[in-house]
C-alpha positions in Angstrom: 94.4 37.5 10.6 94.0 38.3 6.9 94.7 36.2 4.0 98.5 37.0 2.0 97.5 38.5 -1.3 99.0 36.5 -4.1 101.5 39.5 -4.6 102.4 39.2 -1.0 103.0 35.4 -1.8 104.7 35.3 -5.0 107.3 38.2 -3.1 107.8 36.1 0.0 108.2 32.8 -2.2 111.1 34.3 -4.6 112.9 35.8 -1.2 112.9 32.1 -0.5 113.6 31.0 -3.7 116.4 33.6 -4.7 118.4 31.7 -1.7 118.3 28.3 -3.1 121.2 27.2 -5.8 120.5 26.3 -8.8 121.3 22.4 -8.9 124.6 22.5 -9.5 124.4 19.1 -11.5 121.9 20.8 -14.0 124.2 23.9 -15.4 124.6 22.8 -19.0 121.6 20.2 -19.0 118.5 19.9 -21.1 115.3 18.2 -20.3 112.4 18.1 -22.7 114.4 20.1 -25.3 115.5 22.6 -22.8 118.3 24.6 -21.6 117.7 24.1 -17.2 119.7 27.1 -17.1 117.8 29.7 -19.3 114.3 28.2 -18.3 115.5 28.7 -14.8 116.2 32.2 -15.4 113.7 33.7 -17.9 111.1 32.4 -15.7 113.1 34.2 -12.2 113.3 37.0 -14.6 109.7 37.7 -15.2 109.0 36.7 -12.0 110.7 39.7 -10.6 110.1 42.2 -13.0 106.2 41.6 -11.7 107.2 42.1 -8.6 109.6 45.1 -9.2 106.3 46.7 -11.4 103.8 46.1 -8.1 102.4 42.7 -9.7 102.1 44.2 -13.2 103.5 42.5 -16.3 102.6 44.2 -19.7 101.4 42.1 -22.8 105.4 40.9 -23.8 105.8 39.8 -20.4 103.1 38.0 -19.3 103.5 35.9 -23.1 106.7 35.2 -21.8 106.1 33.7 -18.4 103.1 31.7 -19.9 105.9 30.2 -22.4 107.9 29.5 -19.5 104.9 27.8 -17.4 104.6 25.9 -20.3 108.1 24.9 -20.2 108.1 23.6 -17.1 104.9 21.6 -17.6 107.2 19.7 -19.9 110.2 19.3 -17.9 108.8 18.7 -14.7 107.6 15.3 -15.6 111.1 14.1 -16.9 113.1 15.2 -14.2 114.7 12.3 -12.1 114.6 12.6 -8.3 118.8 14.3 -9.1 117.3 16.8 -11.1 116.2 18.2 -7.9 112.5 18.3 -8.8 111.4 20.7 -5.5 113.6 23.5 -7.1 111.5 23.5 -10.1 108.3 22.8 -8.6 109.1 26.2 -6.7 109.7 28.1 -9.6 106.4 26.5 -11.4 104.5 27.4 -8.5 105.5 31.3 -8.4 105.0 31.2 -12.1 101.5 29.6 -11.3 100.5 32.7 -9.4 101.6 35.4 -11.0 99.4 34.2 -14.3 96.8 33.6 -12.5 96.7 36.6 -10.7 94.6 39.4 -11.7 96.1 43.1 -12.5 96.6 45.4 -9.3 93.9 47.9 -9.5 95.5 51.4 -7.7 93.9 54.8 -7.3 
């Protein structure tokens, strides 16, 4: 059995995620200075476009996703146990992979 490639992951792990909903309680809240809402979807957002681009993000998007990782690093810690902290260690945890995954290399 091989190992899933972090692309394989990261794909597999936002299927799952995409299903979740957003915490219903959380639309219109702000934690750590920021907007649940938008943190939850510019970090979705560049998420998928480095899946859509084959695990690919150019220079723009990859500084965006780290700003989002860095985000989260911040509101993780001051979410209560209603905040639904699982949902946003999932997203953290994509976002995890895809920066520290390395550039596809194709031929």
């Amino acid at each position: 059995m091989s190992k899933e490639t972090a692309f394989e992951a990261v794909s597999r792990l936002y299927q799952e995620f995409m299903k979740l909903p957003f915490p219903p309680r959380l639309a219109g809240a702000d934690r750590a200075g920021f907007d649940l809402v938008m943190l939850d979807s510019d970090t979705a957002a560049w998420i998928f476009i480095w899946i859509k681009n084959g695990g690919e993000l150019e220079a723009q998007g990859r500084s965006g996703l780290l700003r989002c990782i860095a985000r989260l690093d911040r509101v993780i810690p001051a979410l209560s146990e209603a905040d639904d902290p699982e949902y946003w260690h999932r997203l953290h945890e994509m976002a995890q992979l895809v920066a520290e995954s390395p550039p596809i290399v194709t031929k």
